[in-house]
Jmol script that loads the backbone (N, CA, C; Angstrom):
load data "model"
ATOM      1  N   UNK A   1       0.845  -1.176   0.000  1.00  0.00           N
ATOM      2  CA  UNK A   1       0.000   0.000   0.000  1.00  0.00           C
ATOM      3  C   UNK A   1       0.890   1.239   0.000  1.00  0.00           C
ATOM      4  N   UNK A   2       0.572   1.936  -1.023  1.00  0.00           N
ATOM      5  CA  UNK A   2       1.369   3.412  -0.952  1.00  0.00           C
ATOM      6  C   UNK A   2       0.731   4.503  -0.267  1.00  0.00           C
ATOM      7  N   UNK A   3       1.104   5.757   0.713  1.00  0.00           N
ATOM      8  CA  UNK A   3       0.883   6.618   1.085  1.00  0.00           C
ATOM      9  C   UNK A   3       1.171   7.871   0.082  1.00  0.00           C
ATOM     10  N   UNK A   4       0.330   8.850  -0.007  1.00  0.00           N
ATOM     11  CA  UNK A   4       0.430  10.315  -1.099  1.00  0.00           C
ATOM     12  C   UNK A   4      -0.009  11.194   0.363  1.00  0.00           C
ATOM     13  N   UNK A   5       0.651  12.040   0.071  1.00  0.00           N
ATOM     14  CA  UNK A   5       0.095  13.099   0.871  1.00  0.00           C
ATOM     15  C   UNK A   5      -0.566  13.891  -0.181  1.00  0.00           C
ATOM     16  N   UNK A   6      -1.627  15.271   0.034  1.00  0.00           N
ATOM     17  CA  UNK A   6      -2.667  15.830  -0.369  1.00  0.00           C
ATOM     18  C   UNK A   6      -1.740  16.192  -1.879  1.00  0.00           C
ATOM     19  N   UNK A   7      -0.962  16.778  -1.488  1.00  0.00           N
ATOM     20  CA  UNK A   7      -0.294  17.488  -2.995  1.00  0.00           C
ATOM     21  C   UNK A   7       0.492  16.170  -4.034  1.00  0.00           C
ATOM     22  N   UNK A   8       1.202  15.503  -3.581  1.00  0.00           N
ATOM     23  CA  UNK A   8       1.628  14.384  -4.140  1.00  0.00           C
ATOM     24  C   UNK A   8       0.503  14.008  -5.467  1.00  0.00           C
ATOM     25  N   UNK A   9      -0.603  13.239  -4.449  1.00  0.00           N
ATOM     26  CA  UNK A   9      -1.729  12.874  -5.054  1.00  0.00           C
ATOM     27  C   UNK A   9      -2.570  13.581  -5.840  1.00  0.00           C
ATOM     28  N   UNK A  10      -2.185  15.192  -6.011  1.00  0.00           N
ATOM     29  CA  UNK A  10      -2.603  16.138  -6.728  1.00  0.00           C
ATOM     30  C   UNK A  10      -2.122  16.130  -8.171  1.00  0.00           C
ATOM     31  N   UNK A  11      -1.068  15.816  -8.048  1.00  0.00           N
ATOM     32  CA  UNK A  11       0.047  16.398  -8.747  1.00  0.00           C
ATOM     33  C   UNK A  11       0.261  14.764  -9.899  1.00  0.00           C
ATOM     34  N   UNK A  12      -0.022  13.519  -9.234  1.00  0.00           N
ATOM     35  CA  UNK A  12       0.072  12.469  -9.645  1.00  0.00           C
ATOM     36  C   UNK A  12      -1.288  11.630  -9.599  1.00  0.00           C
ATOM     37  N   UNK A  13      -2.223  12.064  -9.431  1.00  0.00           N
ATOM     38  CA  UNK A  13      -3.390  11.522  -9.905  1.00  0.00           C
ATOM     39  C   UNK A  13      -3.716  10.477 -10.977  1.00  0.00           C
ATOM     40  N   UNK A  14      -2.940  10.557 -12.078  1.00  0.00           N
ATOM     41  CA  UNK A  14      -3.599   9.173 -12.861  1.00  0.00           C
ATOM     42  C   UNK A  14      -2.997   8.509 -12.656  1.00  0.00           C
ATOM     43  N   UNK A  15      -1.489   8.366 -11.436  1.00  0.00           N
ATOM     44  CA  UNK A  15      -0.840   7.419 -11.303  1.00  0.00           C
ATOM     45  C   UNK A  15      -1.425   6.370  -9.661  1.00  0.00           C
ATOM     46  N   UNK A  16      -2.057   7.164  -9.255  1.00  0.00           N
ATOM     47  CA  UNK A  16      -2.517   7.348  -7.681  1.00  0.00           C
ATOM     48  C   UNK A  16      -3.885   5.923  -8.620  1.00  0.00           C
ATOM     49  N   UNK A  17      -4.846   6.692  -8.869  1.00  0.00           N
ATOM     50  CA  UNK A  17      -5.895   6.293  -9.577  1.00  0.00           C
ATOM     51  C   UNK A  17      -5.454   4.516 -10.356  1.00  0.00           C
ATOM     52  N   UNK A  18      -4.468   4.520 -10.757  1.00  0.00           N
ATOM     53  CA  UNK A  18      -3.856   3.587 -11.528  1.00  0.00           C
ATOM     54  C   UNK A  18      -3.747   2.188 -10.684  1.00  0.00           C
ATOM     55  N   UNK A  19      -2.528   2.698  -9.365  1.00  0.00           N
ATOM     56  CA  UNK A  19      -2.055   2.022  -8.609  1.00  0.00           C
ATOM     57  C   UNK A  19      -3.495   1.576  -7.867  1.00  0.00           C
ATOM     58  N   UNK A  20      -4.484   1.949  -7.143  1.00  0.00           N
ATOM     59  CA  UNK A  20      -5.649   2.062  -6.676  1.00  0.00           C
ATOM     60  C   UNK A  20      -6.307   0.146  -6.989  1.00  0.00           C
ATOM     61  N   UNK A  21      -6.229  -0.073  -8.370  1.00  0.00           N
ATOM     62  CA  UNK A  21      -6.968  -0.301  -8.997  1.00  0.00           C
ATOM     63  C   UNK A  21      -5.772  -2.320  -8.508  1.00  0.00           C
ATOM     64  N   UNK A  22      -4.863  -1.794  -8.132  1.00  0.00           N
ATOM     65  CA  UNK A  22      -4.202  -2.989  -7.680  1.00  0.00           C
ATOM     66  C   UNK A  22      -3.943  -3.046  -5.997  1.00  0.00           C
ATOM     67  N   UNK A  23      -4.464  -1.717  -5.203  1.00  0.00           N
ATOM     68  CA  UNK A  23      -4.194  -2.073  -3.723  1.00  0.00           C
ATOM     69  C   UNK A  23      -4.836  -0.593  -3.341  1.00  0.00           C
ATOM     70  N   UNK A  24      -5.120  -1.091  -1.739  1.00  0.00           N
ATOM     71  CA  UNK A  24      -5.570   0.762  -1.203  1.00  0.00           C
ATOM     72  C   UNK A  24      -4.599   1.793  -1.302  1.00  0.00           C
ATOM     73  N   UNK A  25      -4.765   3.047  -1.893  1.00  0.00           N
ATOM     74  CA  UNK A  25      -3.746   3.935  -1.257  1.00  0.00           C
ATOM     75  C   UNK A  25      -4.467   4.840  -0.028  1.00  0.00           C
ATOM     76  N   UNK A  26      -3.131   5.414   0.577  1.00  0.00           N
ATOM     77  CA  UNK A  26      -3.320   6.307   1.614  1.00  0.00           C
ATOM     78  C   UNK A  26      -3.181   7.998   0.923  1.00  0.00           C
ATOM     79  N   UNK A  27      -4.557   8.491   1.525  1.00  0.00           N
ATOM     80  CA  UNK A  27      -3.409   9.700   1.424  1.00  0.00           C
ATOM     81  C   UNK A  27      -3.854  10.888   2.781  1.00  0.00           C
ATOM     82  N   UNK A  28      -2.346  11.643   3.052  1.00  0.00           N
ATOM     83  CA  UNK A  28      -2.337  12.225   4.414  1.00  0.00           C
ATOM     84  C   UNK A  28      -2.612  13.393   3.816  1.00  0.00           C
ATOM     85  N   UNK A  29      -2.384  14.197   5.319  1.00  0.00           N
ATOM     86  CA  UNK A  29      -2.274  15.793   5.446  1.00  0.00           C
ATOM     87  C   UNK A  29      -1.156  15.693   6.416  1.00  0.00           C
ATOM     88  N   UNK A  30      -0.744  16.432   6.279  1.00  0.00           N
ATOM     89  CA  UNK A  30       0.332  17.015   7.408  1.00  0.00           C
ATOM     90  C   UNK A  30       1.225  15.338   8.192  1.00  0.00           C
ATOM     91  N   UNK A  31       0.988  14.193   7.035  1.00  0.00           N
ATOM     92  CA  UNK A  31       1.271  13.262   7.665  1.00  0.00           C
ATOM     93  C   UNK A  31       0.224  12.355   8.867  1.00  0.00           C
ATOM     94  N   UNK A  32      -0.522  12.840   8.360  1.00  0.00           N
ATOM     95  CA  UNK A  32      -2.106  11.923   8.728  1.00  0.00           C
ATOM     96  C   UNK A  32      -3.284  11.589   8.063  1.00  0.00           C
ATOM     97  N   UNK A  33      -2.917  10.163   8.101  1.00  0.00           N
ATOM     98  CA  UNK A  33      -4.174   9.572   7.504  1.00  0.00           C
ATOM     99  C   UNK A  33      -5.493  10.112   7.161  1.00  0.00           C
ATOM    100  N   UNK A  34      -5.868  10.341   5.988  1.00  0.00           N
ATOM    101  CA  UNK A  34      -7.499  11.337   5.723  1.00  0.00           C
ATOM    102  C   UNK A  34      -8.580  10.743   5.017  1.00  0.00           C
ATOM    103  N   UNK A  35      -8.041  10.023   4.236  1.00  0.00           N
ATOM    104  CA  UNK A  35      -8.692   9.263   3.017  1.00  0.00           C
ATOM    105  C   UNK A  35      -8.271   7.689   2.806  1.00  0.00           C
ATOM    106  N   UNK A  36      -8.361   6.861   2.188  1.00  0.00           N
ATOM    107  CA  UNK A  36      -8.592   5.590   1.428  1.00  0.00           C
ATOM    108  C   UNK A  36      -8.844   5.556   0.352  1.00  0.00           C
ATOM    109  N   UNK A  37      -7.833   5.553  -1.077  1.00  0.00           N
ATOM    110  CA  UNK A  37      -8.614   5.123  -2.562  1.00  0.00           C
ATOM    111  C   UNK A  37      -8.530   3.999  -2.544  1.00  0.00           C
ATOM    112  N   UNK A  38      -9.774   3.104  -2.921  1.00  0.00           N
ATOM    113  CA  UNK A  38     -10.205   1.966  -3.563  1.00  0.00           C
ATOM    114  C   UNK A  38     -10.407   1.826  -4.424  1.00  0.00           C
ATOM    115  N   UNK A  39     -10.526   0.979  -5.286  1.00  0.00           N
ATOM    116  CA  UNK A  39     -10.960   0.561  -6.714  1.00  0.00           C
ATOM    117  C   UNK A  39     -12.439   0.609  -6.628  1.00  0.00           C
ATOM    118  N   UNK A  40     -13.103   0.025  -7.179  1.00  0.00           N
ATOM    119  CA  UNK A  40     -14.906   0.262  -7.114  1.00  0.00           C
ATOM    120  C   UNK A  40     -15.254  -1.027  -6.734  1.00  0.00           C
ATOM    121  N   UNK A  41     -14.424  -2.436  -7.084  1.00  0.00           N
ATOM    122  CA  UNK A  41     -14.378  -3.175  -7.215  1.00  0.00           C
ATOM    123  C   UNK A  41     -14.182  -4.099  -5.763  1.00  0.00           C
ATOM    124  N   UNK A  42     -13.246  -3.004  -5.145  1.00  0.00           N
ATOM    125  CA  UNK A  42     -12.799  -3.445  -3.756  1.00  0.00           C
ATOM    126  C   UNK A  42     -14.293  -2.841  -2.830  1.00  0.00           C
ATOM    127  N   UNK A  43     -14.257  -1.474  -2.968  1.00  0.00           N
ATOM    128  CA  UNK A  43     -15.995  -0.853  -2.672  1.00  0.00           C
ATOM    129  C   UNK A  43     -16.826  -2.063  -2.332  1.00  0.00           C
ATOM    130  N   UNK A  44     -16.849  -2.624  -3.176  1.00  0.00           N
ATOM    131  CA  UNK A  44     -18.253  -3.378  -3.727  1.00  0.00           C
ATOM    132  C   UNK A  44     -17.694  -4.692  -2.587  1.00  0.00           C
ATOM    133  N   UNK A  45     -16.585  -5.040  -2.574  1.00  0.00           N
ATOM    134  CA  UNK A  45     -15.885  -6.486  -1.910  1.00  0.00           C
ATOM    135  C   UNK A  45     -16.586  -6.035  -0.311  1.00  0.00           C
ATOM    136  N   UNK A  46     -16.313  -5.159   0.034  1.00  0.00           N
ATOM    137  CA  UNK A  46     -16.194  -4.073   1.116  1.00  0.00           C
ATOM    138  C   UNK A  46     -17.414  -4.236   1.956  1.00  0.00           C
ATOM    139  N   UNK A  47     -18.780  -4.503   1.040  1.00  0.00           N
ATOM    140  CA  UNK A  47     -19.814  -4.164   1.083  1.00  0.00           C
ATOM    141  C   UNK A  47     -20.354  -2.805   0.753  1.00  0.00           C
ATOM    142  N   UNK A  48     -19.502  -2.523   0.134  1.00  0.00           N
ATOM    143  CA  UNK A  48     -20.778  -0.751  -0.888  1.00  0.00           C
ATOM    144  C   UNK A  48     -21.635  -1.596  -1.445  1.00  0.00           C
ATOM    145  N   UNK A  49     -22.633  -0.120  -1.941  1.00  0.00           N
ATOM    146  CA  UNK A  49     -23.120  -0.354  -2.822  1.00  0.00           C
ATOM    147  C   UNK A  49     -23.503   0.043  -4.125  1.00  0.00           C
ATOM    148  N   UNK A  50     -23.723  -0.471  -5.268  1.00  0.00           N
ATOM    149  CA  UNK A  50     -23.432  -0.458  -6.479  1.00  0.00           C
ATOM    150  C   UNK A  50     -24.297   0.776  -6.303  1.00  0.00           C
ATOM    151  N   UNK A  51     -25.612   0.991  -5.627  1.00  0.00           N
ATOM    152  CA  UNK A  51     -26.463   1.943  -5.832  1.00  0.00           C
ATOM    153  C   UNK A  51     -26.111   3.367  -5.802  1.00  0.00           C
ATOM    154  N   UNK A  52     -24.896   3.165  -4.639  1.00  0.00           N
ATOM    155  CA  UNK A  52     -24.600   4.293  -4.265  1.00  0.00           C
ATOM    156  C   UNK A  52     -23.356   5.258  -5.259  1.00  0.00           C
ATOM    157  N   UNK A  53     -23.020   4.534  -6.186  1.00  0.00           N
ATOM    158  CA  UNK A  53     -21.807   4.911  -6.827  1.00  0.00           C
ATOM    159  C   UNK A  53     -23.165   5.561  -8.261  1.00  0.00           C
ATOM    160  N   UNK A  54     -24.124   4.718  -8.324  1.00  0.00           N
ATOM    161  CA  UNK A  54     -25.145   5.083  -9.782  1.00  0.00           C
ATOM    162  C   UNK A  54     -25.737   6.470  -9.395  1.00  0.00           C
ATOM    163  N   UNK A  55     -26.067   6.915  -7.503  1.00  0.00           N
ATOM    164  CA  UNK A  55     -26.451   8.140  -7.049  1.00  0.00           C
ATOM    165  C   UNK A  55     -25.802   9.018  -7.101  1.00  0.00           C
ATOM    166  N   UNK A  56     -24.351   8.960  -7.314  1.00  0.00           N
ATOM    167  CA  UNK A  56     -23.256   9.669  -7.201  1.00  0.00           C
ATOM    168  C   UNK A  56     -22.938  10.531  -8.141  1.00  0.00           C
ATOM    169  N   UNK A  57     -23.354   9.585  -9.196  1.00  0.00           N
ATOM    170  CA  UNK A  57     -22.577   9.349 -10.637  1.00  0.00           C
ATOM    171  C   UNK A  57     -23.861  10.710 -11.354  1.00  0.00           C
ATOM    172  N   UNK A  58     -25.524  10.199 -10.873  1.00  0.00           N
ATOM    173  CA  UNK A  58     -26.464  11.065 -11.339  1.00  0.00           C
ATOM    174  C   UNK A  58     -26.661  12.307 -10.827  1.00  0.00           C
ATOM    175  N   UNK A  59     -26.161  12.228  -9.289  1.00  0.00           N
ATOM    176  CA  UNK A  59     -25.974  14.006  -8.629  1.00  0.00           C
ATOM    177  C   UNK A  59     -25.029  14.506  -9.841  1.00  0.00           C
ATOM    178  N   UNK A  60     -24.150  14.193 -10.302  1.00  0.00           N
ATOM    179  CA  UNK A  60     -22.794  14.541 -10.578  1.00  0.00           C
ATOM    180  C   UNK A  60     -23.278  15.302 -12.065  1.00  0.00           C
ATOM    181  N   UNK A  61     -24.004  14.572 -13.057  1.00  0.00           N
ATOM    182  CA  UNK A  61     -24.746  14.782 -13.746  1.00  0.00           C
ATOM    183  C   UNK A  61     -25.568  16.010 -13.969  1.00  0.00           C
ATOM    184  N   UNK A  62     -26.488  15.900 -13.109  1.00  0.00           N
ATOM    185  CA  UNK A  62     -27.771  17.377 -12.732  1.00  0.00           C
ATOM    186  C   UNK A  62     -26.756  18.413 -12.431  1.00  0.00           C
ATOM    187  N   UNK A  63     -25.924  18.157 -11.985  1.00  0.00           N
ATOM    188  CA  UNK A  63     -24.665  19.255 -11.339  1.00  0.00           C
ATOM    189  C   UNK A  63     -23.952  20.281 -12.432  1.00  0.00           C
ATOM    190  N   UNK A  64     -23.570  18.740 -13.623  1.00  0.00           N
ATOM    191  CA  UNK A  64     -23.220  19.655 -15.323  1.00  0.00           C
ATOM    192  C   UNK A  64     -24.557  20.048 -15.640  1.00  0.00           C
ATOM    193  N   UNK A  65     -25.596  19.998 -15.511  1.00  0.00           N
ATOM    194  CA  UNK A  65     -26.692  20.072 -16.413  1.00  0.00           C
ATOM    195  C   UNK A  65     -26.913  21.467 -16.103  1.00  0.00           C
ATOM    196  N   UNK A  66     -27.166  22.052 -15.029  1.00  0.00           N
ATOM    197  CA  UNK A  66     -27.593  23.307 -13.926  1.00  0.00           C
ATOM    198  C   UNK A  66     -26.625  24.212 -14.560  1.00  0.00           C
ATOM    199  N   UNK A  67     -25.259  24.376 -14.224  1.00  0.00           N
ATOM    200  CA  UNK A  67     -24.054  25.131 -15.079  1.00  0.00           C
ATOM    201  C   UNK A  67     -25.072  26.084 -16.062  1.00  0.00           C
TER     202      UNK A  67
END
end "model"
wireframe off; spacefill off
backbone 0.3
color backbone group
């Protein structure tokens, strides 16, 4: 598991996103734990739910639409 702190993970995002997709990453602030990226896949292992990523996905939507 790799750790990014806020800017790292800013700055390297499709690599962050990439790695994700093969293990959790961390990423800090000031050197503390804040977040968890998962894959969708792991989400779902996790117990998410699929529903909640389709609610996400349609806020996200109405959000461009409004603009």
């Amino acid at each position: 598991m790799n750790t990014w702190s806020v800017s790292e993970a800013k700055a390297r995002l499709s690599e962050v996103l990439r790695l994700c997709q093969k293990e959790p990453q961390t990423i800090t602030r000031r050197g503390v734990p804040v977040a968890m990226l998962v894959s969708v896949a792991e989400y779902l292992r996790l117990g998410g739910k699929a529903s909640d990523l389709e609610e996400a996905g349609a806020r996200k939507a109405s959000s461009r639409k409004a603009r």
